[in-house]
N, C-alpha and C positions, 0 to 999 in steps of 0.2 A: 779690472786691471788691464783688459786688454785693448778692450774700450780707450780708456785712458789715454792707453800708448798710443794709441792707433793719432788720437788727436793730437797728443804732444809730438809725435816725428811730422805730423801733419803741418804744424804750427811751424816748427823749425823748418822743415825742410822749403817749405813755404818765405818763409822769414830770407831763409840762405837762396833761394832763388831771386825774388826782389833784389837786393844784397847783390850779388853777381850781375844779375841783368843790370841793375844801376854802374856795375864797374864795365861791364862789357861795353855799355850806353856809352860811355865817356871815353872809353880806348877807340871805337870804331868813331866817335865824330871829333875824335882828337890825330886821328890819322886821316880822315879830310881835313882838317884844320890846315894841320901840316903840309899835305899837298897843293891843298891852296897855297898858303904862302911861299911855297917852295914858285911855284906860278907865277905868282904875285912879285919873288924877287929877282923872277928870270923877265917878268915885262919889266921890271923898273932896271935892269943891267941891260935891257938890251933898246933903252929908250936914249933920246935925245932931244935937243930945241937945234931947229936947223937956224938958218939965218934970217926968216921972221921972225926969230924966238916962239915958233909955235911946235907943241909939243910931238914929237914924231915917234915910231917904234921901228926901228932897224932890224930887227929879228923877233917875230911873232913866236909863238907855244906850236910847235907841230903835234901836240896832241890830237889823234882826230876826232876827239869827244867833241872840242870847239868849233868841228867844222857841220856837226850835224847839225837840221836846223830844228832849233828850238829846243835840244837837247836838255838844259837842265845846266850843264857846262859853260860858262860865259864869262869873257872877262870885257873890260873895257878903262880907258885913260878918260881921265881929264881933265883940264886945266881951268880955272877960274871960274868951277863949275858946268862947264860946258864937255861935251863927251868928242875928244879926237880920234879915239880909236876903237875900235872894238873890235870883237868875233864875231866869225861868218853864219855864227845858230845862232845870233842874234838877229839877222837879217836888215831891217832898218829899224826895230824898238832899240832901245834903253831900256837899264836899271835905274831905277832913283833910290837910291839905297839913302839911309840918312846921312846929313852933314857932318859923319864924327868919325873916327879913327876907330875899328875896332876889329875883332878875329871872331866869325862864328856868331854871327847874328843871324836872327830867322830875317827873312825875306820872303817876296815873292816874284814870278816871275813874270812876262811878258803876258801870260794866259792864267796866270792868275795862282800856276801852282806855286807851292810851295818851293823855296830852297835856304840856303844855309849860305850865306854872306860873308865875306871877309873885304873889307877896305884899309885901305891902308897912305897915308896923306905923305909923301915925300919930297925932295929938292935935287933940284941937279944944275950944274953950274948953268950961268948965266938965263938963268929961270926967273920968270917972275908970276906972281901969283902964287894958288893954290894947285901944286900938282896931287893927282891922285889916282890911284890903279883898284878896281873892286873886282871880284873874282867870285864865284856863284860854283855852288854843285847842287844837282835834284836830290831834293828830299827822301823823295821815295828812294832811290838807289841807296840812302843811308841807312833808311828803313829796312831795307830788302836785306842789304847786309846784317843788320842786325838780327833777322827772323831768321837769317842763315846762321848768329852763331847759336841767338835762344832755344830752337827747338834740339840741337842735341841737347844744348845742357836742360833742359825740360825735362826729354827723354831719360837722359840719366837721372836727373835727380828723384824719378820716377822711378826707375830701376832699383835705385838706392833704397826708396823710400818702401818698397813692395819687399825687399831685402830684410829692413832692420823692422818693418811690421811683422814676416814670420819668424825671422831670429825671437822677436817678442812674445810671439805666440808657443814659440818653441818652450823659450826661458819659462812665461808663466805655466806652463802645461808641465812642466820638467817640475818647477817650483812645487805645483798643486798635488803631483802624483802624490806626495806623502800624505797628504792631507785626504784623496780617496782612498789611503790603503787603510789611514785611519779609519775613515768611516765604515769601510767593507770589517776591518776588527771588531767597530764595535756592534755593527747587527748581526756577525757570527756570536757575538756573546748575548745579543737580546737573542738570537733564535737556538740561544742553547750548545750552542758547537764549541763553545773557548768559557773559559771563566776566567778571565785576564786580557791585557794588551800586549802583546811583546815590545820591550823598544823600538821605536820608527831609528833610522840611520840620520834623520836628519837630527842637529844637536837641538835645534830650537822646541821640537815638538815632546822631545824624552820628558821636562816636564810635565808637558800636559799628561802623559799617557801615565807617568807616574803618581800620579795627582788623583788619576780616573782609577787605577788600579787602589790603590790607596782607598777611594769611596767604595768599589766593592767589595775589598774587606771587608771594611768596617760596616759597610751594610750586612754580609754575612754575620761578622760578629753580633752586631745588634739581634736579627732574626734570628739566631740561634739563643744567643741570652732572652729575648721575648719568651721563644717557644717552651724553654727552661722553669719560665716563671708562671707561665698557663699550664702547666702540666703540673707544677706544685698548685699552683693554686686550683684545680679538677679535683687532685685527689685530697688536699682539706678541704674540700666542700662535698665532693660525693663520698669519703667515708665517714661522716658525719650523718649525713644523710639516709646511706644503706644502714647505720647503726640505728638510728632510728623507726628504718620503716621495718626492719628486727622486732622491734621493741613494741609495736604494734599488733593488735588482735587481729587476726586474720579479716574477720568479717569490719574492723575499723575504718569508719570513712574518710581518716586521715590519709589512707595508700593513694586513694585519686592524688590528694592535693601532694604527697610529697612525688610521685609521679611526673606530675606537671613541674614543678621543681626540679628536677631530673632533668627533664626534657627542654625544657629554660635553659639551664645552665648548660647543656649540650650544645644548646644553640648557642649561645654567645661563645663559647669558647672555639667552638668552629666558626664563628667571624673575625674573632680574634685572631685564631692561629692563621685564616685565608689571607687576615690583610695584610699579613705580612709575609705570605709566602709567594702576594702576587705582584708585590717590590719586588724581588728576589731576581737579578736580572743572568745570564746565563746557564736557564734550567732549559731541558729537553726536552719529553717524553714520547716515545712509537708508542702509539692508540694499541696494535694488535697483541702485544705482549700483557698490558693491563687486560685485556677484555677476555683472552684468555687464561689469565690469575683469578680474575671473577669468577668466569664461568666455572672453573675448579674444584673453587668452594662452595659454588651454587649448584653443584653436581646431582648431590643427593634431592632437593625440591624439584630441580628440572625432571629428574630421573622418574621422580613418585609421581610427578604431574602428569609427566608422558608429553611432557612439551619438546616440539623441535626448534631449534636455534641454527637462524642461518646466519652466516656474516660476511660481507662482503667490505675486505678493510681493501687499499692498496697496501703495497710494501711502502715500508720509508714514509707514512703518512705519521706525524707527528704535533705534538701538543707544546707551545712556547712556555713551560710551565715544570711545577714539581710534579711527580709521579704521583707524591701524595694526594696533590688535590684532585689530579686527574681522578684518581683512583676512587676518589669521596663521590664525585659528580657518576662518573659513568656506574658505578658500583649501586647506588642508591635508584637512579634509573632504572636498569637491566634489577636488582630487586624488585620495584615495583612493577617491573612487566612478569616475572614470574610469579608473584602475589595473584595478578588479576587476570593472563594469558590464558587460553581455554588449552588450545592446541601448536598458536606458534609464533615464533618469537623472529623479529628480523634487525639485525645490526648492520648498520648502513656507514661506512664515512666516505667524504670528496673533498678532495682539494678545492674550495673554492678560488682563491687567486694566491700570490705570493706571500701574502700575510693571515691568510683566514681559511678553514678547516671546516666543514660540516659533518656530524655525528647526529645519524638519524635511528633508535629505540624504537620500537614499533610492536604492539601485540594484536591478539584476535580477541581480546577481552569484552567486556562490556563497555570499556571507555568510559565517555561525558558528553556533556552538551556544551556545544560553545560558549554558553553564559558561564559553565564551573570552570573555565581555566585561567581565569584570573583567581579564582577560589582557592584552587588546587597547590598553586605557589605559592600563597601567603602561609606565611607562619602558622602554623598549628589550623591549617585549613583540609582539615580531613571534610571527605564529602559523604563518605558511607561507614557510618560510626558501627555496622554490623561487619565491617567487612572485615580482612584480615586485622592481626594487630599490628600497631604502631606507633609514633606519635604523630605523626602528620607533617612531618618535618622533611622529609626524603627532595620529596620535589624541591621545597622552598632554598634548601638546604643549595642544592645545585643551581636553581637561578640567580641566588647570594654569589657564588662561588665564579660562573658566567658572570658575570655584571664585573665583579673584582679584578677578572682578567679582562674587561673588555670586550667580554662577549654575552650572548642571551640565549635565554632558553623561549622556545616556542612549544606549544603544548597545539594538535589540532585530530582531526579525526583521521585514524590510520586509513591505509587502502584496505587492509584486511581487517576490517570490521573493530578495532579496538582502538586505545590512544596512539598516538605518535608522537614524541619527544625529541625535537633535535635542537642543539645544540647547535651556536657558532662560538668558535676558541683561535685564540692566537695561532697560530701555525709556524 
């Protein structure tokens, strides 16, 4: 837009100088026009035919432009073609201007410069022949006038123009503010700060915002009705299922397979519930208040382990997301380091940059080998089927859950001897 202006005042302003300069051009060589013939009719008043009948002037121009020589200034008579009188910047040349009557014809001079012509064919009593009076001004002096009146108006329309370009920049910037305050509303609602737009003042944009408010409703509504119907549909599938594995002989090898059934259906419904809670746009959550609910509940195993847990969160360090899910990823984590931790447990998070969070899990366990941690994250990819119990689900469960927001889980060898799990998340 601003672009735009910058060209269109460029255009006009441009346009309106041509335009002027073309009027200026015609006022200043219409005021030598003028003086010439102002000249032109003071030789023809102050001329005569003496009694050879040959053409005389009685009173010369005392202008002294006529008298310099070669000046540019020049008049001159004459009679049946022939030159009886002239000015003294003429010296002994002539003009030979054309045989025809006119005001303000180009010409040239004695030396070849240019000038600007006026002739004019007249009669006066007892004349015979062709009388005629031709009258000259230098060019350049027209010129020179002229670039004396072009360059203020240049300068001004320059001044004018540098003018209505920031009045333009002003307008479009004045214009756009609502359109940035927009935008700053709506990444305070992706990063969790607002769950709405407030109306902008300007009238054009209350639409939209009302529009945009209106889809996060209705996104809430939706993801709450979703959540509603996964949660009906969990408990007709799993107490059907616990009614079942009831019904069963202890020693029956059906418990594996309704087990794995179990842990199936866990899993999908925790994809189901993720993928709609990672649409969900103006959710929150501070990492250190989850990590210490965690730890609260994991008191008792930490305690019987004799595991230490250090945590190094900042303040204000936050997750673009529901608490829920947070809760699911880091939870399932920080379990599986107390599963496998001998002695000590390290929770790590950093601001990556304005959009991105790292959250690093860390034990002195026994770990893995580089080749199991693609292993590790698949679905139902247990790697020590003696180890504690589970389903094998923990890890995959939170790389699902990372990926849905955007981000990933990386699995690698700790500093202190065991796995290390971090986590990049929206921020």
């Amino acid at each position: 837009m601003i672009g735009l202006s910058f060209l269109l005042i460029g255009a006009a302003l441009l346009v309106g100088y041509l335009a002027i300069a073309a009027i200026l051009d015609r006022f200043v060589t219409d005021r030598f026009d003028a003086e010439a013939e102002a000249i032109a009719d003071a030789l023809i008043a102050g001329s005569g035919i003496d009694g050879t009948g040959r053409l005389v002037v009685s009173a010369a121009p005392t202008d002294p432009r006529f008298d310099i020589p070669l000046s540019g200034w020049f008049w001159q008579l004459q009679q049946e073609g022939r030159v009886v009188a002239k000015s003294a910047s003429l010296f002994d040349n002539v003009m030979n201007p054309p045989d025809t009557d006119f005001i303000g014809g180009p010409g040239t001079g004695p030396g070849g410069e240019p000038l600007r012509i006026l002739r004019h064919v007249f009669s006066l009593p007892d004349s015979t022949g062709e009388l005629a009076v031709v009258v000259s001004a230098p060019r350049s002096e027209i010129d020179a006038s002229l670039a004396r009146v072009r360059r203020p108006l240049a300068i001004s329309l320059a001044v004018l123009g540098m003018a209505l370009s920031l009045a333009s920049v002003l307008q479009v910037a004045a214009g756009l503010r609502s359109l940035d305050r927009l935008g700053r509303d709506l990444r305070a609602i992706r990063a969790g700060k607002a769950d709405g737009l407030p109306l902008p003042r300007v009238s054009e944009l209350r639409p939209v915002a009302t529009e945009i408010n209106g889809l996060l409703e209705q996104n809430r509504l939706v993801l709450a009705r979703t959540r509603e119907h996964v949660g009906n549909l969990a408990h007709s599938l799993k107490t059907p299922l616990a009614a079942l594995e009831n019904s069963l002989p202890r020693d029956h090898p059906g418990h594996a397979l309704v087990a794995r059934m179990d842990s199936q259906i866990g899993w999908h419904l925790r994809r189901a519930r993720s993928s709609g809670s990672a649409r969900l746009l103006g959710q929150r959550t501070e990492i250190a208040p989850v990590v210490d609910d965690i730890l609260l509940v994991l008191r008792g195993p930490i305690q019987d382990s004799g595991i230490e847990v250090r945590i190094d969160l900042p303040p204000g360090l936050a997750f673009a997301g529901e608490r829920q899910d947070l809760e699911e990823m880091i939870g399932n984590l920080i379990e599986n380091a107390v599963k496998w931790a001998d002695r000590r447990i390290l929770i790590d998070g950093r601001q990556l940059d304005r959009t991105r969070l790292r959250i690093t899990i860390a034990d002195d366990g026994p770990g893995m080998s580089d080749e199991d941690h693609a292993l590790a994250i698949a679905r139902g990819g247990r790697l020590d089927e003696s180890g504690p119990p589970g389903t094998g689900l923990g890890l995959a469960i939170v790389a699902d859950l990372a990926a849905l927001h955007g981000g990933r889980l990386h699995l690698e060898r700790a500093a202190i001897g065991g796995l290390s799990a971090t986590m990049e998340l929206p921020a």
